[in-house]
C-alpha positions in Angstrom: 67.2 58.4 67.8 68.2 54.8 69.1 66.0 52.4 70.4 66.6 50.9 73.7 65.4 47.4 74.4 64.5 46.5 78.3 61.9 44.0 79.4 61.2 42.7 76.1 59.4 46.5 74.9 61.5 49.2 72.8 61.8 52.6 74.1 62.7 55.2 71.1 65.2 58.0 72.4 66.8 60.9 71.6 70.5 59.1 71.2 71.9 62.9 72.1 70.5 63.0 75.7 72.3 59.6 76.4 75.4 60.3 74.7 75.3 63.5 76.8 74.7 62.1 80.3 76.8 59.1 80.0 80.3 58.7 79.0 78.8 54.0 79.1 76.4 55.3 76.4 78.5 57.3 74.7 80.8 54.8 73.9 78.0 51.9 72.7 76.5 54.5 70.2 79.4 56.4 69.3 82.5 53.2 69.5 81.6 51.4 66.6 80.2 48.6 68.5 77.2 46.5 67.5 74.9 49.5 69.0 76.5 52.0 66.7 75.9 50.0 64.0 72.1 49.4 64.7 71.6 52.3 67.0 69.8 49.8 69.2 70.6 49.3 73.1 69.6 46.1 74.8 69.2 46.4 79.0 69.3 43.0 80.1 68.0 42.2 83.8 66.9 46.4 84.1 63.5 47.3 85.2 61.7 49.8 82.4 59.8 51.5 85.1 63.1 52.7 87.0 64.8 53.3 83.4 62.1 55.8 82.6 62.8 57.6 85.7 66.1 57.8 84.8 65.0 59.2 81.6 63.3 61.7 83.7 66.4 63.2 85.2 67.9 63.3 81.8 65.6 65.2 79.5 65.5 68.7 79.7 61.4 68.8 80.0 61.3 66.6 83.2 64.4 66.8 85.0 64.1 70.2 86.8 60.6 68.0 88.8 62.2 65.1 89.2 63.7 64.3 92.6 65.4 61.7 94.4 64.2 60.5 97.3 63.6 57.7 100.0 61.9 55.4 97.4 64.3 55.9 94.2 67.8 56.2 95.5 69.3 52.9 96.1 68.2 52.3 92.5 68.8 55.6 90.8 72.3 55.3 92.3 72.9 52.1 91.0 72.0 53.3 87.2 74.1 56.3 87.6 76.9 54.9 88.9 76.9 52.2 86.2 76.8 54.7 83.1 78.9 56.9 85.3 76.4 59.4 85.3 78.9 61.6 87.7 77.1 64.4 89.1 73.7 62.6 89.1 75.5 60.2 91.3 76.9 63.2 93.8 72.7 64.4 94.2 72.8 60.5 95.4 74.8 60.7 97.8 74.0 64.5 99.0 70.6 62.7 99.8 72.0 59.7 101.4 73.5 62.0 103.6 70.5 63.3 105.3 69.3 59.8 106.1 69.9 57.9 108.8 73.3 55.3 108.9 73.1 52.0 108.7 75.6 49.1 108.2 73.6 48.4 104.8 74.3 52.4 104.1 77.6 51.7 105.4 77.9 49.0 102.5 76.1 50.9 99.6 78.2 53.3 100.1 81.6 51.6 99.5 79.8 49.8 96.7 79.2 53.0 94.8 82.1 54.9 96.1 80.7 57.6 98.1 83.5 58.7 100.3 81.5 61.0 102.2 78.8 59.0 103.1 81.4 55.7 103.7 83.4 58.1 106.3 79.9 59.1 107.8 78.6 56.1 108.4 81.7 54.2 109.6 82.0 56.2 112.3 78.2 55.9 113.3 78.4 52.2 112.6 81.7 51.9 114.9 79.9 54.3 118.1 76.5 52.0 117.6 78.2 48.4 116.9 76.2 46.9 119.4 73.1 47.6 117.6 74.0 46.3 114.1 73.2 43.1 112.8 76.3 41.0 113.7 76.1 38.3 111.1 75.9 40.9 107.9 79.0 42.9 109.6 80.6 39.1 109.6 79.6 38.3 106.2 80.7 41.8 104.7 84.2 42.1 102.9 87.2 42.1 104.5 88.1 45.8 103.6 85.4 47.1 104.9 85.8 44.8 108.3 89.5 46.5 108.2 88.2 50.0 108.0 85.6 49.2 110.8 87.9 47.9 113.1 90.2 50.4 112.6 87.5 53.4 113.0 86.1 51.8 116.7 89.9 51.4 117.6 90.0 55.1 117.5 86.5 55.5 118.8 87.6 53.6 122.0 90.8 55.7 122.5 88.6 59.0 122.6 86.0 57.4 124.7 89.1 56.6 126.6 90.7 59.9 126.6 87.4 61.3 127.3 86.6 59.0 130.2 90.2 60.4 131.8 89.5 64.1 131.1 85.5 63.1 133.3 88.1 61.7 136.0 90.1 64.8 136.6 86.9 66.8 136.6 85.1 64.5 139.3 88.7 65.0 141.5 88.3 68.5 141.3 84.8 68.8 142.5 85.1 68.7 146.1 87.2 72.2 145.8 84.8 73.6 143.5 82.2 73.0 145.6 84.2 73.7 149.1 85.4 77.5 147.4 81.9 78.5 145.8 80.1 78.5 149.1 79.2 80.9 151.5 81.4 81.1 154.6 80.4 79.3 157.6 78.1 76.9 155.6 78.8 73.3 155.5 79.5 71.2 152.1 77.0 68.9 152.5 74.2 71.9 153.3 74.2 73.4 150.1 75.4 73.9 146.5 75.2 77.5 144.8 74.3 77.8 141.3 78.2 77.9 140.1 78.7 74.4 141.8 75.3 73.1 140.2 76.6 74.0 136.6 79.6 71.8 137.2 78.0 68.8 138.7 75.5 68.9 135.6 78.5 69.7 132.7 79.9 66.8 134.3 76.7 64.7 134.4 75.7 65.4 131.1 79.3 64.1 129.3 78.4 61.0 131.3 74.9 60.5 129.6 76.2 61.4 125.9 79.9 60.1 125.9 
């Protein structure tokens, strides 16, 4: 057993279950450091509350009803990310990934090195730009104002390839229209179903590009 100090109380636990889910633990009890020695673990500037929830994933009682969510990940991933708690970490960012992006995601994510959810949400953050916070994305560190520079550079040459491909579509239209209706019938009397579903393809690529 080892005794872990945090918020001036002692919790008493099973020095295995640490030693097992953390390679950061491991070391302190196992290392020959001062914790090995006393089997005593001091968490300075860690809430108790959100260490027994990490507790929760770890012991093999609680951790199959314990689940992250919307009001424990940004601090669950910081614990196991600290005491490299790997796969913990991964149900982290699996989560993240259903939420919506966010320049702060965006930065949590390069904090905690979660390349899946970094890619995702630079390339959200780059197609939205207007809409985020322009002083935090000025404030934020220089590698990740490189990798979002980089990312809307490459959003703006599809938007510009797609804008192109809309132009050649838009020239073609008068022939689509001219060919797909009936003889004898004017262009500008009426437009068949075939010539509808090309003026609304079109139309639609022009609302969501």
């Amino acid at each position: 057993m080892v005794s872990v100090s945090i918020e001036g109380e002692s919790i008493i636990v099973p020095s295995g279950i640490l030693e097992a889910a953390s390679p950061v633990f491991a070391s302190m009890l196992t290392g020959g450091m001062k914790e090995t020695i006393e089997q005593a673990i001091c968490l300075p500037g860690k809430r108790k509350r959100d260490f027994e929830d990490v507790l929760g994933f770890l012991r093999p009682g609680s951790s199959r009803t314990m689940q992250i969510n919307e009001k424990n990940v940004d601090y669950l991933l910081q614990w196991f990310d600290e005491y490299q708690m790997l796969d913990l970490k991964s149900e982290c960012e699996e989560f993240l990934l259903t939420l919506p992006c966010s320049f702060d995601r965006l930065l949590q994510a390069k904090q905690h090195g979660l390349q899946k959810q970094c890619a995702r949400c630079l390339q959200e953050v780059a197609r939205n730009f207007e809409n985020e916070p322009i002083e935090a994305i000025v404030e934020a560190s220089p590698d990740v104002l490189r990798q979002l520079l980089l990312v809307m550079q490459q959003c703006q040459r599809e938007r510009a390839a797609k804008a192109q491909e809309l132009e050649a579509q838009v020239r073609d239209l008068p022939s689509v229209l001219f060919y797909s209706l009936p003889k004898g019938c004017r262009p500008d009397e009426r437009i068949d179903g075939l010539a509808k579903i090309k003026l609304q393809d079109v139309v639609a690529q022009i609302k969501f590009r």
